[in-house]
NUBAPA-559513 format. One record per atom (N, C-alpha, C): z, y, x; atom name. Coordinates in Angstrom, 3 decimals, always signed. Atoms other than C-alpha are relative to their C-alpha. Layout:
% residues N
ATOM          Z          Y          X   site
ATOM          Z          Y          X     CA
...
% end
This chain:
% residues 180
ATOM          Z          Y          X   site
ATOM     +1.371     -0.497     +0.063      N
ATOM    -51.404    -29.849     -2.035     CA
ATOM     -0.246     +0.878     +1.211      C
ATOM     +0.087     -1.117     -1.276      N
ATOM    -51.276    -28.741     +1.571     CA
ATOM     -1.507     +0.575     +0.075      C
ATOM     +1.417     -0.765     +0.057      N
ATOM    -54.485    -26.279     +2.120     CA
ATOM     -1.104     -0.533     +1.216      C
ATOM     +0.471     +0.485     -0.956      N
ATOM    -55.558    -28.222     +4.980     CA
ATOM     -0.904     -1.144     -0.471      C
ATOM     +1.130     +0.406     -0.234      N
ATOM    -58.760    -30.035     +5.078     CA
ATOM     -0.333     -0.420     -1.290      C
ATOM     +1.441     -0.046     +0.946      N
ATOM    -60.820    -29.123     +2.112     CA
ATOM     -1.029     +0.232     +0.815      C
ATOM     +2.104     -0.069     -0.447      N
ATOM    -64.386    -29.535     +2.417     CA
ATOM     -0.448     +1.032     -1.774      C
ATOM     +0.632     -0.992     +1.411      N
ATOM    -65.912    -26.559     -0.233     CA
ATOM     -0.946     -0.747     -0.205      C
ATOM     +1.134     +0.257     +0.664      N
ATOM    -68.995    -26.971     -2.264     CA
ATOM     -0.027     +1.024     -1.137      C
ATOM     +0.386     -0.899     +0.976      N
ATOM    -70.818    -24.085     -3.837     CA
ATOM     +0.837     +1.145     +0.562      C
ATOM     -0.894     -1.714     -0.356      N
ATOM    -68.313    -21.341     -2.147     CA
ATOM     +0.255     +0.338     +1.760      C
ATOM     -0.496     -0.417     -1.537      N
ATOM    -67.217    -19.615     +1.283     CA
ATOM     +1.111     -0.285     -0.067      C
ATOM     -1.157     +0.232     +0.239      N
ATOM    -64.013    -20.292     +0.160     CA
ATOM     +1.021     -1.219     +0.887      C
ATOM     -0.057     +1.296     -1.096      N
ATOM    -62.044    -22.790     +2.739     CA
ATOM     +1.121     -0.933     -1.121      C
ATOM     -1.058     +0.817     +1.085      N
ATOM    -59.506    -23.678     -0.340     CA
ATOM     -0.179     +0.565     -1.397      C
ATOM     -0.032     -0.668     +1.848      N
ATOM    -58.942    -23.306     -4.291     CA
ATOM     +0.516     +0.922     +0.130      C
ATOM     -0.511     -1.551     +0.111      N
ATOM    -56.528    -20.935     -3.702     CA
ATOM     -0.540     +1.153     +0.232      C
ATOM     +0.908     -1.448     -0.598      N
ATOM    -58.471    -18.748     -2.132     CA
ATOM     -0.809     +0.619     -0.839      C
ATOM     +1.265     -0.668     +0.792      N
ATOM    -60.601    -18.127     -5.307     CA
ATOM     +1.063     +0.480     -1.403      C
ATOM     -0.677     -0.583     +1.201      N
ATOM    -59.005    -16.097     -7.653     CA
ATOM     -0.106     -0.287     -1.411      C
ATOM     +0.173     +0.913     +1.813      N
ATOM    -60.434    -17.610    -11.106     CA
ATOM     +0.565     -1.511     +0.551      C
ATOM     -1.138     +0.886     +0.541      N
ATOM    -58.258    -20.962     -9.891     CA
ATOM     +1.185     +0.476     +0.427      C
ATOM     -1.928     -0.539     +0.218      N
ATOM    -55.207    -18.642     -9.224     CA
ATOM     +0.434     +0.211     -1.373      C
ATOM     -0.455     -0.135     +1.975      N
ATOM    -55.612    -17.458    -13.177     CA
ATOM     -0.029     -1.265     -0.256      C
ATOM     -0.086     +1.399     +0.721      N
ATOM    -56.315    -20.848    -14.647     CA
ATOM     +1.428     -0.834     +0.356      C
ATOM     -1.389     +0.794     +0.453      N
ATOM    -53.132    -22.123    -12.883     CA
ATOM     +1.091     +0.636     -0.535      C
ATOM     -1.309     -0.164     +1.233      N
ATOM    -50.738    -19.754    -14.923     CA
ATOM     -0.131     +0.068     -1.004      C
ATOM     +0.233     +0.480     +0.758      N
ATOM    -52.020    -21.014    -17.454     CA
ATOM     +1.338     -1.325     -0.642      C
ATOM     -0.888     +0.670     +0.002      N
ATOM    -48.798    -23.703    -19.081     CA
ATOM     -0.185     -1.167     -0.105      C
ATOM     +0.009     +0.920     +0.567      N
ATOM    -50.350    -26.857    -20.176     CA
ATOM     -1.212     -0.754     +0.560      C
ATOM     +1.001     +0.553     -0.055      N
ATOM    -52.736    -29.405    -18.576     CA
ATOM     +0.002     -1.319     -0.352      C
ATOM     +0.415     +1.212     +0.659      N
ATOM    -54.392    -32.606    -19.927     CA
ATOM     -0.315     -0.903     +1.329      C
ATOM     +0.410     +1.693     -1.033      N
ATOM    -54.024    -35.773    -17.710     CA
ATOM     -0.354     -0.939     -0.540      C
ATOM     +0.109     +1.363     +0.035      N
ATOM    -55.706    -38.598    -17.890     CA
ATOM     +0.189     -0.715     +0.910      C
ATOM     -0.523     +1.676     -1.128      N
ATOM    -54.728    -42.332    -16.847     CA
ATOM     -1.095     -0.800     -0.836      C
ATOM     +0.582     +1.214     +0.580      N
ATOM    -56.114    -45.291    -17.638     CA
ATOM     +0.986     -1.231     +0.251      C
ATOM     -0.358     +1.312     +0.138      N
ATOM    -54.595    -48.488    -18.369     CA
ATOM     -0.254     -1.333     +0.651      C
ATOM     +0.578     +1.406     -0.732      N
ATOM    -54.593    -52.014    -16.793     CA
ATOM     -1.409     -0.394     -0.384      C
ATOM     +1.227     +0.319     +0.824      N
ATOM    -57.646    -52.651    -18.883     CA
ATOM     -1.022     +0.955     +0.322      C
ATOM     +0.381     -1.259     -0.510      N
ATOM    -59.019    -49.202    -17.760     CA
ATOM     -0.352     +0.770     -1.859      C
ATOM     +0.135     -0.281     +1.603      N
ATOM    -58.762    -48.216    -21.493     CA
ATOM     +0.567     +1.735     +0.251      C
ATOM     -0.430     -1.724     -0.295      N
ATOM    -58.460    -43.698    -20.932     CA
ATOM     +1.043     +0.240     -1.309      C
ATOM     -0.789     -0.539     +1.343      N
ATOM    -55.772    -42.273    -22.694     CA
ATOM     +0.529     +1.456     +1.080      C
ATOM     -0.540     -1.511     -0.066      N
ATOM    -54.523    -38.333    -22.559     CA
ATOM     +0.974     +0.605     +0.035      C
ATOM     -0.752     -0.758     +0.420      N
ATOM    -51.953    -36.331    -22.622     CA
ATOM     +0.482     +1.450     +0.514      C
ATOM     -0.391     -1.787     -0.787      N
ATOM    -50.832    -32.369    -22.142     CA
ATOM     +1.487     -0.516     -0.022      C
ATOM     -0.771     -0.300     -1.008      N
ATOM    -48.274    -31.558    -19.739     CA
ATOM     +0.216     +1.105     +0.175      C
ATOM     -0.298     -1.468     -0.836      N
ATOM    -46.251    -28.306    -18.672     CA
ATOM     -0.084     -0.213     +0.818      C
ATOM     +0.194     +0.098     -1.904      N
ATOM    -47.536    -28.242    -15.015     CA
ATOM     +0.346     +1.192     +0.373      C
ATOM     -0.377     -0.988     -0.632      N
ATOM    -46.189    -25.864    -12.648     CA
ATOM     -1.151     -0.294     +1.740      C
ATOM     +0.900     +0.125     -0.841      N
ATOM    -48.710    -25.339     -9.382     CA
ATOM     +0.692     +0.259     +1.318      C
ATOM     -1.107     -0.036     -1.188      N
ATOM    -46.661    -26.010     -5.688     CA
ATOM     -1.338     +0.257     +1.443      C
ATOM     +1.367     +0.043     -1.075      N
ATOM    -49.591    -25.234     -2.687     CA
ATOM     +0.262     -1.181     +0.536      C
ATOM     -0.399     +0.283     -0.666      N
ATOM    -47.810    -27.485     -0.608     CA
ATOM     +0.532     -1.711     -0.479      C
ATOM     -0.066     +0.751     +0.597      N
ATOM    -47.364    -30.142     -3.152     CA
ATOM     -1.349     -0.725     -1.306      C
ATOM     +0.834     +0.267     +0.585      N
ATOM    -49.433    -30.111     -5.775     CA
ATOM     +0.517     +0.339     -1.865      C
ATOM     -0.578     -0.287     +1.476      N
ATOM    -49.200    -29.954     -9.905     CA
ATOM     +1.296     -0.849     -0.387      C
ATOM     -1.385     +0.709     +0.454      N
ATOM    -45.701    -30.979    -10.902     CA
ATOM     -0.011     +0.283     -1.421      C
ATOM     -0.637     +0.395     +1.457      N
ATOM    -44.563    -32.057    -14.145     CA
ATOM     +0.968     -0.898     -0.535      C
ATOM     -1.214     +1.208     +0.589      N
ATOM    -41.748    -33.858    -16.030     CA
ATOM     -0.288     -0.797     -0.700      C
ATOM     +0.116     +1.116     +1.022      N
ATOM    -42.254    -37.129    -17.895     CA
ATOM     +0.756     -0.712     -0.328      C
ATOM     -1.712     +1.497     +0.427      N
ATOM    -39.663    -39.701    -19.773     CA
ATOM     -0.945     -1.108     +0.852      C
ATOM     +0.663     +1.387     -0.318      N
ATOM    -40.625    -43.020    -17.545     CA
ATOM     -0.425     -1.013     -0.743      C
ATOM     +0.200     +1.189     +0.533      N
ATOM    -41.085    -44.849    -20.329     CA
ATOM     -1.260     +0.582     -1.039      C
ATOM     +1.197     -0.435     +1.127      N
ATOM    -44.186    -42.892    -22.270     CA
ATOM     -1.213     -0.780     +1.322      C
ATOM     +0.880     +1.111     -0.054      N
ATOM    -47.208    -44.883    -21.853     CA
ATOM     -0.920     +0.736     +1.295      C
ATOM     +0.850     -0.956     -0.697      N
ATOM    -48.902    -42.004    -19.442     CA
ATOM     +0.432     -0.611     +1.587      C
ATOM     -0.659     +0.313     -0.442      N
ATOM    -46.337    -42.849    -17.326     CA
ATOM     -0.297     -2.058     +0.625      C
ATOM     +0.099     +1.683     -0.190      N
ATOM    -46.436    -46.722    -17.341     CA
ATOM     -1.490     -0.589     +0.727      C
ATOM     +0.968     +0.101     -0.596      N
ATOM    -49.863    -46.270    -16.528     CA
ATOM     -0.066     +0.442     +1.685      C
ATOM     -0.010     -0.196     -1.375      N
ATOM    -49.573    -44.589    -13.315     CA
ATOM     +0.861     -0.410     +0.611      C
ATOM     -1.200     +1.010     -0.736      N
ATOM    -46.626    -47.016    -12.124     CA
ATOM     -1.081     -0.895     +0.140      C
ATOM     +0.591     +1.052     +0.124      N
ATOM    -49.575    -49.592    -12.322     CA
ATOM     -1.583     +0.596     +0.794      C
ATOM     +1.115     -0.372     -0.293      N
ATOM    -52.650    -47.350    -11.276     CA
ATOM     +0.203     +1.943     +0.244      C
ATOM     -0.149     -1.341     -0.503      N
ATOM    -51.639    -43.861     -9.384     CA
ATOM     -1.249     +1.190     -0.579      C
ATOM     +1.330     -0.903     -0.106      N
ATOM    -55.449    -42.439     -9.854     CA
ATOM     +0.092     +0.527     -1.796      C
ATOM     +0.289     -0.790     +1.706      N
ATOM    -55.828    -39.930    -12.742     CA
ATOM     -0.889     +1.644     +0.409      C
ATOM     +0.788     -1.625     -0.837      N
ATOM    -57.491    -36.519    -13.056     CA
ATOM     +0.568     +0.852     -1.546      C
ATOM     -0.219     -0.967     +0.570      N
ATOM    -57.061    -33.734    -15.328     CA
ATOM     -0.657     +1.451     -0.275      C
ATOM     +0.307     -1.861     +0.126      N
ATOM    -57.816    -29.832    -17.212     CA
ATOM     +0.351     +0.532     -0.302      C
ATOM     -0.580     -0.872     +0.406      N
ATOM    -57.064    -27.381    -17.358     CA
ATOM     -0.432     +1.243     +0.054      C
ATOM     +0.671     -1.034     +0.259      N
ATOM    -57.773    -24.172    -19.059     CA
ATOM     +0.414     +0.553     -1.153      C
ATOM     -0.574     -0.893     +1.165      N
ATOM    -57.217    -21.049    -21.357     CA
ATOM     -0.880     -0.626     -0.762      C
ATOM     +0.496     -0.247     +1.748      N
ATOM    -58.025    -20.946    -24.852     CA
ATOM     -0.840     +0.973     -0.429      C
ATOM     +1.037     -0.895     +0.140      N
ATOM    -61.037    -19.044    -25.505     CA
ATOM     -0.664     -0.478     -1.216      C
ATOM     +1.033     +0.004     +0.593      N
ATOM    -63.549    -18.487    -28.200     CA
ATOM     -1.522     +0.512     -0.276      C
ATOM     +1.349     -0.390     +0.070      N
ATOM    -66.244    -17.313    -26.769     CA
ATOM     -0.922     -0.757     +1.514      C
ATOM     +0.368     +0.900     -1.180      N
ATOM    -68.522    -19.627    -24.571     CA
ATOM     -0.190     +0.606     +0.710      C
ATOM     +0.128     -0.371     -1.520      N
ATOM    -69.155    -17.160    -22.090     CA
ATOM     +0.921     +0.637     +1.086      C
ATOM     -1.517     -0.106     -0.977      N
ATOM    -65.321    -17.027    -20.973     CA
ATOM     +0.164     -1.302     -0.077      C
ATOM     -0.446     +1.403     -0.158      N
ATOM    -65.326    -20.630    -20.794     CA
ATOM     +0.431     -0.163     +1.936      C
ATOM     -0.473     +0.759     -1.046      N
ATOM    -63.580    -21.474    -17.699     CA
ATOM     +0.984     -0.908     +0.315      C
ATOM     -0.681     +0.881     -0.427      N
ATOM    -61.177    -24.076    -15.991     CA
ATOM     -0.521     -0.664     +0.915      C
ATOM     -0.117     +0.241     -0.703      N
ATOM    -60.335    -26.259    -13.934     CA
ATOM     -0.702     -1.681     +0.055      C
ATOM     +0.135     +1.550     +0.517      N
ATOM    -61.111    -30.279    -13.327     CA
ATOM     +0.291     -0.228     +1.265      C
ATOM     -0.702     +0.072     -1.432      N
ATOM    -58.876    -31.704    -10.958     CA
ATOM     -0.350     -1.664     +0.049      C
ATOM     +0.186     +1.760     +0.268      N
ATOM    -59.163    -35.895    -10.005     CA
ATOM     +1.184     +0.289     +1.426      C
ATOM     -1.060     +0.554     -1.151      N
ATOM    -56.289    -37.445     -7.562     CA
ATOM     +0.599     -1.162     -0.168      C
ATOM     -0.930     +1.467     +0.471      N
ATOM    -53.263    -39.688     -7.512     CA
ATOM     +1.306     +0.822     -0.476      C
ATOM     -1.818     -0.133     +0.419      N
ATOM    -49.734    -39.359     -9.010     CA
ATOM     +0.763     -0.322     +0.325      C
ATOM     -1.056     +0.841     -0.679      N
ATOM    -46.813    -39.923     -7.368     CA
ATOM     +1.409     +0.433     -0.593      C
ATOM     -1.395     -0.699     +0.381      N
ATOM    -43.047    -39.738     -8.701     CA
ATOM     +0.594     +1.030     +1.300      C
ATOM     -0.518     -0.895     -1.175      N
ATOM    -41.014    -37.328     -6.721     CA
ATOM     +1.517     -0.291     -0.065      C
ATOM     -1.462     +0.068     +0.035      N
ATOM    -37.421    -38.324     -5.771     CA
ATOM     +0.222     +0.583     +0.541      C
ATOM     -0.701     -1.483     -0.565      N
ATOM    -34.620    -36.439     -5.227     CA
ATOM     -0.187     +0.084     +1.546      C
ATOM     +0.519     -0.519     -1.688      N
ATOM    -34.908    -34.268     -2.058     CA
ATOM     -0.391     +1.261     +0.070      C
ATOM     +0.683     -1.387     -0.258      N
ATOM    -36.349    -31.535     -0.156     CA
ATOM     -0.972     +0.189     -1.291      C
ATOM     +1.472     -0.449     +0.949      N
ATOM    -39.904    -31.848     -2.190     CA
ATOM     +0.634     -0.170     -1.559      C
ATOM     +0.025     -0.173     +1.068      N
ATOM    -37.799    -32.398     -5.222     CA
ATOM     +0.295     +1.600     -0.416      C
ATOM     -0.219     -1.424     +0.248      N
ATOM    -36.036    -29.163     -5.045     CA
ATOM     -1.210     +0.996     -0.064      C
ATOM     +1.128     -0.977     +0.323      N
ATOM    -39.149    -27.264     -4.090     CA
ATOM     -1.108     +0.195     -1.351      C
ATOM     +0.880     -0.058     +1.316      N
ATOM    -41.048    -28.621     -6.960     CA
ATOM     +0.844     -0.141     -1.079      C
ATOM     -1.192     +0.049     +1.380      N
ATOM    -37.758    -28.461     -9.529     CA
ATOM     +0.182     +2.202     +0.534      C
ATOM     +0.145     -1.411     -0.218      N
ATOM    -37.971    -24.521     -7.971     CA
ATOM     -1.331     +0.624     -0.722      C
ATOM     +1.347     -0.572     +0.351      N
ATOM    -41.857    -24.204     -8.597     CA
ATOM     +0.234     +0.124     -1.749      C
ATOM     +0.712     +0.058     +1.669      N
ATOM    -41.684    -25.325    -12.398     CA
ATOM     +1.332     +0.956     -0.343      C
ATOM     -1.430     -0.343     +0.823      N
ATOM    -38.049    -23.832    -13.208     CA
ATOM     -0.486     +1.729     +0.002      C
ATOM     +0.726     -1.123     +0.556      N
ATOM    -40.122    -20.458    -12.265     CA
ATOM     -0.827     +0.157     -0.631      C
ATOM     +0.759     +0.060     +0.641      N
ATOM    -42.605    -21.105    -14.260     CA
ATOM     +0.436     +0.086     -1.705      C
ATOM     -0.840     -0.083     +1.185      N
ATOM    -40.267    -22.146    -17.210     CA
ATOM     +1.271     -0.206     -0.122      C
ATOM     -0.963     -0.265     -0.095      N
ATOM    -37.489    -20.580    -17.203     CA
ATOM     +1.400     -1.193     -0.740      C
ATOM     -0.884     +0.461     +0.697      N
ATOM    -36.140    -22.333    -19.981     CA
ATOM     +0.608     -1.270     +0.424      C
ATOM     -0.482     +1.652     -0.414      N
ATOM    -35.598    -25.885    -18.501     CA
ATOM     +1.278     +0.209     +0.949      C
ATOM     -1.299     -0.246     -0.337      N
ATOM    -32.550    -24.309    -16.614     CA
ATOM     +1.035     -0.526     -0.708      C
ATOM     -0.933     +0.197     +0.612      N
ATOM    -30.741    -24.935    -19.727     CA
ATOM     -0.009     -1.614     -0.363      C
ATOM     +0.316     +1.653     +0.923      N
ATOM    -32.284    -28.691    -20.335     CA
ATOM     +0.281     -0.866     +0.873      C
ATOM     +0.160     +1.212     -0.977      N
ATOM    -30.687    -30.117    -17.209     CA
ATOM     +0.485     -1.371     -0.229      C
ATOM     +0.401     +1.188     +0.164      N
ATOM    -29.928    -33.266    -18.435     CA
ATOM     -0.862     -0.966     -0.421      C
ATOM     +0.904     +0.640     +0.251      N
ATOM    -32.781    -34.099    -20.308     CA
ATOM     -1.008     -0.022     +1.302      C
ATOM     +0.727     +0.672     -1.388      N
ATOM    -34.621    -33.478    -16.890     CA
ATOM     +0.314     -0.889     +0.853      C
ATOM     -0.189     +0.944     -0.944      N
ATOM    -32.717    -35.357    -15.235     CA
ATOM     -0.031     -1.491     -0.215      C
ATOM     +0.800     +1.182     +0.341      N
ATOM    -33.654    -38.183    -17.273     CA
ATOM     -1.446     -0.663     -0.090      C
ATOM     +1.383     +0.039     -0.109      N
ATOM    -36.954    -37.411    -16.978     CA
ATOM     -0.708     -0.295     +1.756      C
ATOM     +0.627     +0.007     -1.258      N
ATOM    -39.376    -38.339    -13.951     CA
ATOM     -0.460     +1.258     +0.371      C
ATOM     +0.881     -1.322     -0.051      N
ATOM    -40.717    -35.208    -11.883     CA
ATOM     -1.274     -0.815     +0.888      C
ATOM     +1.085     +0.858     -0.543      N
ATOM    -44.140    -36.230    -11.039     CA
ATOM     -0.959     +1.320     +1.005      C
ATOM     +1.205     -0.932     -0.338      N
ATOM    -47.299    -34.379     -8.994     CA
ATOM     -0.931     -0.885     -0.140      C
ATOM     +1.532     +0.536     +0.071      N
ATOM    -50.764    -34.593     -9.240     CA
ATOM     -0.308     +0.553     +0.743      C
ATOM     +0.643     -0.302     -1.357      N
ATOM    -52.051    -34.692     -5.610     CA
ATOM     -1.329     +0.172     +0.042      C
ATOM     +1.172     -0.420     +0.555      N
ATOM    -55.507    -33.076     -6.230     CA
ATOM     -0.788     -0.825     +1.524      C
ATOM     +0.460     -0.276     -1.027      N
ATOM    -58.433    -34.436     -3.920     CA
ATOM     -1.123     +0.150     -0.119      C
ATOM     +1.688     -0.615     +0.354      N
ATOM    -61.154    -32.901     -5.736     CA
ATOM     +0.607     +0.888     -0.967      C
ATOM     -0.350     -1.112     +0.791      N
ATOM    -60.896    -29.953     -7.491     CA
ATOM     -1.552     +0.749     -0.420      C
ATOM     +1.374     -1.171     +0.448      N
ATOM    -64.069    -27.826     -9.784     CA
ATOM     +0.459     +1.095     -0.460      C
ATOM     -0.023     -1.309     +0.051      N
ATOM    -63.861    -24.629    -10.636     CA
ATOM     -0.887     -0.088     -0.961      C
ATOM     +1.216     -0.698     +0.957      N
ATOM    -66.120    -23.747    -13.914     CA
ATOM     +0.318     +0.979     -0.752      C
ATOM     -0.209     -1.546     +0.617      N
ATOM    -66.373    -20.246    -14.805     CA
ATOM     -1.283     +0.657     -0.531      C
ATOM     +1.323     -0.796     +0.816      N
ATOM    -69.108    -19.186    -17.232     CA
ATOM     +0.038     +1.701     -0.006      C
ATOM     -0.185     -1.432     -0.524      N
ATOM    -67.433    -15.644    -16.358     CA
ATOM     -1.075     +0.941     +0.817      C
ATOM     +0.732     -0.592     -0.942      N
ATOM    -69.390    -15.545    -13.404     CA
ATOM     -1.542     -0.706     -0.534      C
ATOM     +1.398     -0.034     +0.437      N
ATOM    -72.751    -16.844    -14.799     CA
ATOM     +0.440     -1.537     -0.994      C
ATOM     +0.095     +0.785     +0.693      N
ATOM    -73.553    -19.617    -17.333     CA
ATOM     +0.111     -1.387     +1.060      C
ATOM     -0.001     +1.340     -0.804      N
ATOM    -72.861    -23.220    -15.811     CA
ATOM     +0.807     +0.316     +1.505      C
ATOM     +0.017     +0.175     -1.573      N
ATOM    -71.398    -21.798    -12.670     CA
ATOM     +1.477     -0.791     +0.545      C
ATOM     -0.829     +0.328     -0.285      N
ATOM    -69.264    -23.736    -10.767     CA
ATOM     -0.051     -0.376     +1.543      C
ATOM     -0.207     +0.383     -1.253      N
ATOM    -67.679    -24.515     -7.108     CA
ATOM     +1.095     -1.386     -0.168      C
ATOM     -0.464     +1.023     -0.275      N
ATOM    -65.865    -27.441     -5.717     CA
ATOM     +0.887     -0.366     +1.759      C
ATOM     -0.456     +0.398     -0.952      N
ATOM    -63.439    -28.282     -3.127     CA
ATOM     +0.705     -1.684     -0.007      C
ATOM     -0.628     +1.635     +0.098      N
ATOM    -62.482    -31.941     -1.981     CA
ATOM     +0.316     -0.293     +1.321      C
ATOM     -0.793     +0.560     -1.696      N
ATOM    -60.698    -33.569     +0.950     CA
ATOM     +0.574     -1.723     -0.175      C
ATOM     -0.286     +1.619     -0.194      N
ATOM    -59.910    -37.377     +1.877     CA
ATOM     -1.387     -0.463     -0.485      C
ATOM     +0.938     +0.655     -0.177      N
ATOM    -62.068    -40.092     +0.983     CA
ATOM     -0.699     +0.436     -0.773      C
ATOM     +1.402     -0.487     +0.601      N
ATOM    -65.625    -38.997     -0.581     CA
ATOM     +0.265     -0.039     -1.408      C
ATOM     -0.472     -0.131     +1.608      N
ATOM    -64.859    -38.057     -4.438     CA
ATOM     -1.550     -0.965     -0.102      C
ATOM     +0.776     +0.407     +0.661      N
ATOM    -67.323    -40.236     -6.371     CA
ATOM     +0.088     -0.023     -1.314      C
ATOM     +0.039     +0.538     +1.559      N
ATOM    -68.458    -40.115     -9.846     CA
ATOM     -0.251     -0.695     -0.814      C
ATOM     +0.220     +1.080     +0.725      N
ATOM    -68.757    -43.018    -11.842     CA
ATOM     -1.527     +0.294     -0.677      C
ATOM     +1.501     +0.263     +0.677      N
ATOM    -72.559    -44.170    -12.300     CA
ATOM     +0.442     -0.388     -1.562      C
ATOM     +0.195     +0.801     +1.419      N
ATOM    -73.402    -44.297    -16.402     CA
ATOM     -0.859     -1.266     -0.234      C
ATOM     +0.309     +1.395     +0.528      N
ATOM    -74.132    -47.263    -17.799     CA
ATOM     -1.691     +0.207     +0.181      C
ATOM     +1.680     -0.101     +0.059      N
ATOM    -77.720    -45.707    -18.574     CA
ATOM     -0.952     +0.265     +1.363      C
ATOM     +0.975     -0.037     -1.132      N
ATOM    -78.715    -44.650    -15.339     CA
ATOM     +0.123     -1.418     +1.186      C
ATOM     +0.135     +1.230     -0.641      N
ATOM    -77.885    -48.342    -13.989     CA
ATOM     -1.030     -0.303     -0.702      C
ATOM     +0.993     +0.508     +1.126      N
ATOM    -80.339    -49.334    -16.990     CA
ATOM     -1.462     +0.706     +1.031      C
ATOM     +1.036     -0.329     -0.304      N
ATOM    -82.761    -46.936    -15.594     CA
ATOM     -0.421     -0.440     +1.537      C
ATOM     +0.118     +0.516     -1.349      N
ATOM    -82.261    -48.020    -12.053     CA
ATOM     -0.463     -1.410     +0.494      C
ATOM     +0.078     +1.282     +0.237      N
ATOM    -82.653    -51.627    -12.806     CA
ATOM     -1.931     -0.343     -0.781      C
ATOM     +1.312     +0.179     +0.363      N
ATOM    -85.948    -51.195    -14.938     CA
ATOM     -1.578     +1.021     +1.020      C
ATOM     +0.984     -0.758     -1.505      N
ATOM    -87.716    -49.685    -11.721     CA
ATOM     -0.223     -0.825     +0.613      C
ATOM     -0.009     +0.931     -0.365      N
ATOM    -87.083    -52.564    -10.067     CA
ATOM     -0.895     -1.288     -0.365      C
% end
């Protein structure tokens, strides 16, 4: 997740890091990835992520859970992440979109088997089940920011590489089509 060439939106900010509500949100322990399937059928799951600048969100997966199988077949996923609140006007987090890539052993494994092992301590003691496990990242190349903290709805945005796009709804093709 090198810091080099974001494009902001909504901030002065030249990177995420740089904004202190997504430094809290990432020590935060648990984010929700989605994949999608050959079929493009979405499916979910939470993750202990650990946050590497220089890499990106790392996490451990067994290769053979279905989250997994999906991004051997289709890298692109996105994800959130965010505290636990009950009051909507601390609603904040994160919403990340990218690709996934395994991480073999190596320099970037160590650094990102360093990032999460500070994060959770405990996996010191679980080294063989990690080492059966895949270590993965999620190479962010859009990132939001929404923090009702700072006002209702507010949010910024950083992105880098090719032009993030958001999938037209069904309805506003409908509406686009009956104009025509």
């Amino acid at each position: 997740m090198s810091e080099l060439d974001w494009r902001p939106a909504g901030t002065d900010l030249a990177s995420p890091s740089e904004d202190a509500g997504v430094m809290e949100v990432l020590e935060t322990t648990t984010l929700a990835l989605a994949t999608a399937g050959p079929g493009g059928r979405p499916f979910g799951t939470p993750v202990f992520f650990a946050a590497d600048p220089d890499l990106g969100l790392v996490f451990f997966s067994d290769p053979d859970t279905l989250h997994v199988q999906h991004l051997v077949g289709r890298p692109e996923a996105s994800a959130t992440i965010y505290p636990a609140t009950g009051d909507w006007m601390e609603i904040r987090g994160l919403q990340v979109a990218g690709t996934v890539e395994r991480i073999l052993p190596g320099e970037a494994w160590e650094r990102a088997w360093l990032a999460y092992a500070a994060k959770f301590p405990f996996v010191a003691g679980l080294r063989p089940i990690v080492d059966a496990a895949w270590l993965m990242v999620l190479v962010p190349s859009w990132v939001r920011l929404i923090d009702n903290r700072r006002g209702f709805g507010f949010k910024c945005e950083w992105s880098r590489g090719p032009a993030f796009e958001e999938p037209v709804s069904p309805s506003a093709e409908i509406d686009e089509s009956a104009e025509g």
